[in-house]
N, C-alpha and C positions, 0 to 999 in steps of 0.2 A: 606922277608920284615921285617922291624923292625920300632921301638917308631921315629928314625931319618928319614927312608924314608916317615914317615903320618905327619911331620912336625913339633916334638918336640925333642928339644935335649937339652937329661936330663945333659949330661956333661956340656954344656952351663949354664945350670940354676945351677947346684952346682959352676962354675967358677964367677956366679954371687953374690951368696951368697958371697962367698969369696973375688969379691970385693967391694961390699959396708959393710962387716962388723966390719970396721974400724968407717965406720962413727956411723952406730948404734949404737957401746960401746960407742962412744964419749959422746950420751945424756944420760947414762944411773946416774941415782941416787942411792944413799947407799942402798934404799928398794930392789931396783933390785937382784933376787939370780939368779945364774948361767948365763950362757953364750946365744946363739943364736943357733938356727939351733936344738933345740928340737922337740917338738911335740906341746908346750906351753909354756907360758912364766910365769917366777914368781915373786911376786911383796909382798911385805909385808908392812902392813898398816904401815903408821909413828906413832911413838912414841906422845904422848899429849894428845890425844882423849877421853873424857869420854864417848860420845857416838855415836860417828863416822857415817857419811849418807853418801856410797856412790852415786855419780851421774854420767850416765853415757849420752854417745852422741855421734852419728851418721851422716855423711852427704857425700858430693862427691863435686868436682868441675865442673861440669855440661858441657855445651859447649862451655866454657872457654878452656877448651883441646883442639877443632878441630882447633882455635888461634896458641896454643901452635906448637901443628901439623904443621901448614901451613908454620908457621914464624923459627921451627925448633929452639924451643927454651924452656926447658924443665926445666932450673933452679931455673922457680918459680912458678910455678902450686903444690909441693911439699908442699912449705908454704900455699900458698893457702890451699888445704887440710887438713892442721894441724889448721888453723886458725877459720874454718868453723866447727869446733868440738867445738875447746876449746872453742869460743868466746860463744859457745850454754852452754857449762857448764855450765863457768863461773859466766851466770845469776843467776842462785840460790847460787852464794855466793859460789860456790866449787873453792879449786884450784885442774888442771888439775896433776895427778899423772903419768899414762903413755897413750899411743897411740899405736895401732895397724894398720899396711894399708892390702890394699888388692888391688895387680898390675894384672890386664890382660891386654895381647897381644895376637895377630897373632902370631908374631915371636919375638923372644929374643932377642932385640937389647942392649947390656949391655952398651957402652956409652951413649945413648938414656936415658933408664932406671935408669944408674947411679946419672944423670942428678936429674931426678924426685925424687929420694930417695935424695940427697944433700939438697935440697928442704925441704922435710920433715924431714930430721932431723935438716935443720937449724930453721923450725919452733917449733918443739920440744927442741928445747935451747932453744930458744928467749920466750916461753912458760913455760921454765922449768921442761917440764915433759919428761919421758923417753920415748923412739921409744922400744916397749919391745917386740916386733915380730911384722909379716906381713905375707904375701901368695903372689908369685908370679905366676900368670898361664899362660901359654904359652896354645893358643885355635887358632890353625892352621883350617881358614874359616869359623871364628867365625867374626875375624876382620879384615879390611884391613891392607897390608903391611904398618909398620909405624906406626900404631894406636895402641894405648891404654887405658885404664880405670882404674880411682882410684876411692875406698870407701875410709874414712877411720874413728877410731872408738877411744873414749877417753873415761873413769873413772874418775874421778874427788875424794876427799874427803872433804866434810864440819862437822862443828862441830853442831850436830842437832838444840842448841837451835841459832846457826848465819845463819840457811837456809833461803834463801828468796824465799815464797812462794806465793808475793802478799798483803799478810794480814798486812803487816805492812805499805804498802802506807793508806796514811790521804789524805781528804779536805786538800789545800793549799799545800803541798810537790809541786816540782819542779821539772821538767825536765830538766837534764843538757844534752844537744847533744856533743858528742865524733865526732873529725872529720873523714872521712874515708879517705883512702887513692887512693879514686877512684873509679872504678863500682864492686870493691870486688870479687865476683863470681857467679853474678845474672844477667840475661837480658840478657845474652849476645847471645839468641836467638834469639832476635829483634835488637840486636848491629848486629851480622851478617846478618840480611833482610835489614840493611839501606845501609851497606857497599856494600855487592852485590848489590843490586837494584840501587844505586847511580852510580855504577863504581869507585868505590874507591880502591884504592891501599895503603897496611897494610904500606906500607913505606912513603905515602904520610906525610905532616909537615903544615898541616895548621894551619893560625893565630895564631889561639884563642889557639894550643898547643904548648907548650913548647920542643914536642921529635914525632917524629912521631905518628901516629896512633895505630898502633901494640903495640909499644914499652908501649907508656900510657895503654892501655888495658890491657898489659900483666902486670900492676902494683901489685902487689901480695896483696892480702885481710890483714889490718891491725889488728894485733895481740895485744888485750888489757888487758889479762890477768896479768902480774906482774905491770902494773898501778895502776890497781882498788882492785888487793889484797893490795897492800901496801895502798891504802888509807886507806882500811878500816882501818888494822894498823894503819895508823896512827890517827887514830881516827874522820875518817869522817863516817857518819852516814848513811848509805846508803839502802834506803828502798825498791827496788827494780832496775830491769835493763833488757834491751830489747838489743838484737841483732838485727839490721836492715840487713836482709834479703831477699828471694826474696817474692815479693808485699810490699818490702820497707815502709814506716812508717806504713800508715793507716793499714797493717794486723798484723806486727811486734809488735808496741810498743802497743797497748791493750794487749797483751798477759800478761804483768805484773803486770795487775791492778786487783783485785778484785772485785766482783761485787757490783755495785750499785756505783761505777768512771768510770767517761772519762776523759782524758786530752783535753783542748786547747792549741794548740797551732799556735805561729805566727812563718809561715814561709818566712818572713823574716829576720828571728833573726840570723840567718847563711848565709854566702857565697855559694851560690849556685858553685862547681867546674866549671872550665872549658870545659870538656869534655860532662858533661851533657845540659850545652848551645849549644856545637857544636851536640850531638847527636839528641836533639829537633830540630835543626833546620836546622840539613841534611835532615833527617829522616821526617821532617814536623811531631813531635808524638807534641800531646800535651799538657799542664803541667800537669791535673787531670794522662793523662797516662802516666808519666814521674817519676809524685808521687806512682802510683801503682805498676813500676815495678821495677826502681832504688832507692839507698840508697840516692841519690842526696844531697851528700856530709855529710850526719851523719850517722856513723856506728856502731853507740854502742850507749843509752841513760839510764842514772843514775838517778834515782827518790832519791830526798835529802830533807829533811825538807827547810825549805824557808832560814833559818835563816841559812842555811851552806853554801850557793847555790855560795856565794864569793867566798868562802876558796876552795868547792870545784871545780870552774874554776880555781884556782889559783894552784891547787893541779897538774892538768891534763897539767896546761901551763906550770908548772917546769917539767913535764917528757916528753916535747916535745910534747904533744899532745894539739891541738885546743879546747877548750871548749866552747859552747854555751847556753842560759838560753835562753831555743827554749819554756816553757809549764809550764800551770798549774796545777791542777790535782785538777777535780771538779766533782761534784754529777752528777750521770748520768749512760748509760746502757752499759758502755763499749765502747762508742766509743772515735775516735777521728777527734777530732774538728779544723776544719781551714785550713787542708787540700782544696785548690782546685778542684771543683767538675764540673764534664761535665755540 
């Protein structure tokens, strides 16, 4: 008996390394020392820094995969995973330096797999930061045939005295909402009880969407990182930022306030998408729980003194992203306000 007959073949997993480490070098950056397929990877801080904070961040793409799975369709749950890091960074003001994943399987499927890593390193461009190692595990009855799971894991560095820790939102700052580019990579555990329980079909094309159902779903989590570093560059003032996540606004965007603020906000100040119209009211969920579980169309929210709050919409609209003036930010115990409630 051997490691091939119990279900692991280690020849497979070296033939895999080999072929996605084309893509890996592609993101790599000047900090990056040596090559792939060590024991760890090496990273050297960038040059400028007086006194340098790294930040680091953790997350998964959840049951967005079992989608992926279904629909056989693996070239963007990869971004997703890369997006669900850095976009957590990013809040305190870091930029994303490099990423590490961590792929389990049943079985070694290398197109499948290749797939997923494409993914992740196209969201490690589009982010900027390097794909500087990962772990691939082949767990024969661990998972079913076709199944897998990603973590995946980002460093960031900021400059101590531009960390956003909360303390610099004021009375009067403003909420600017970033648009999302869909249900990102949250809910999609009650996206899957509407679509089963309705008899829906992933290929299905109704109305109110523009691509099938699947296809909208599988929209990959939007990636906001070189936006909002370059604003800051370029000289917008930005006093904190929330990732909209899962429990979507009302647990998300408190998270960046300090004690003794809540924001209000009116949610009608944004387009609610499409898809969250259609999923309220396949699913009959209703708005209080639509606001708790989806991003419902804002994925990212920027706290900006009142008096930038034009410039910067106007900042977010020249780099193709949507901006809204969704909030105020006022005395209070942390919450947030205007949210509809059961």
């Amino acid at each position: 008996m051997d490691y091939r007959e119990a279900g692991v073949d280690v020849e497979a997993g070296r033939a895999f390394v080999q072929k996605i480490r084309n893509m890996v070098t592609g993101t790599h950056r000047p900090e990056v020392l040596g090559g792939i397929g060590g024991f760890s990877g090496y990273f050297e801080l960038p040059t400028g820094y007086q006194q340098p904070i790294l930040v680091s961040g953790t997350d998964g793409v959840g049951t967005k995969l079992k989608l992926a799975m279904l629909l056989d369709r693996h070239d963007t749950v990869g971004i997703d995973l890369v997006a669900m890091c850095v976009n957590d960074v990013l809040t305190s003001g870091a930029e994303p330096l490099f990423f590490l994943d961590y792929l389990a399987t049943g079985k070694l499927n290398q197109e499948q797999l290749a797939n997923v890593v494409q993914g992740i390193t196209d969201g490690c461009k589009q982010s900027g930061c390097a794909l500087l190692g990962g772990e691939t595990a082949e767990m024969p009855g661990f998972y079913q045939p076709g199944e897998y799971d990603l973590a995946g894991f980002c460093v960031g560095v900021v400059e101590k005295s531009e960390l956003l820790t909360g303390q610099q939102i004021q009375v009067g700052d403003v909420a600017i909402g970033l648009a999302s580019s869909g249900v990102h990579s949250n809910g999609f555990s009650l996206v899957r009880k509407i679509v089963s329980d309705r008899n829906i079909d992933w290929q299905d094309k109704p109305e109110q969407l523009n691509a099938s159902v699947g296809e909208v779903l599988l929209t990959p989590t939007q990636l906001y990182v070189k936006p909002v570093l370059a604003a800051r560059k370029a000289g917008i003032e930005i006093h904190g930022m929330a990732h909209i996540t899962g429990g979507g606004l009302p647990e998300n965007l408190p998270r960046c306030l300090p004690e003794g603020l809540s924001i209000q906000i009116d949610p009608n100040s944004w387009p609610i998408l499409p898809i969250f119209n259609w999923l309220a009211e396949v699913g009959n969920v209703t708005l209080p729980e639509m606001f708790n579980t989806f991003n419902m169309g804002i994925g990212y929210v920027v706290v900006v003194p009142a008096n930038q709050a034009e410039k910067t919409i106007q900042w977010f609209e020249s780099q193709a992203i949507s901006a809204y003036q969704m909030g105020e930010v006022i005395a209070g115990n942390g919450e947030l306000i205007g949210i509809p409630e059961a």
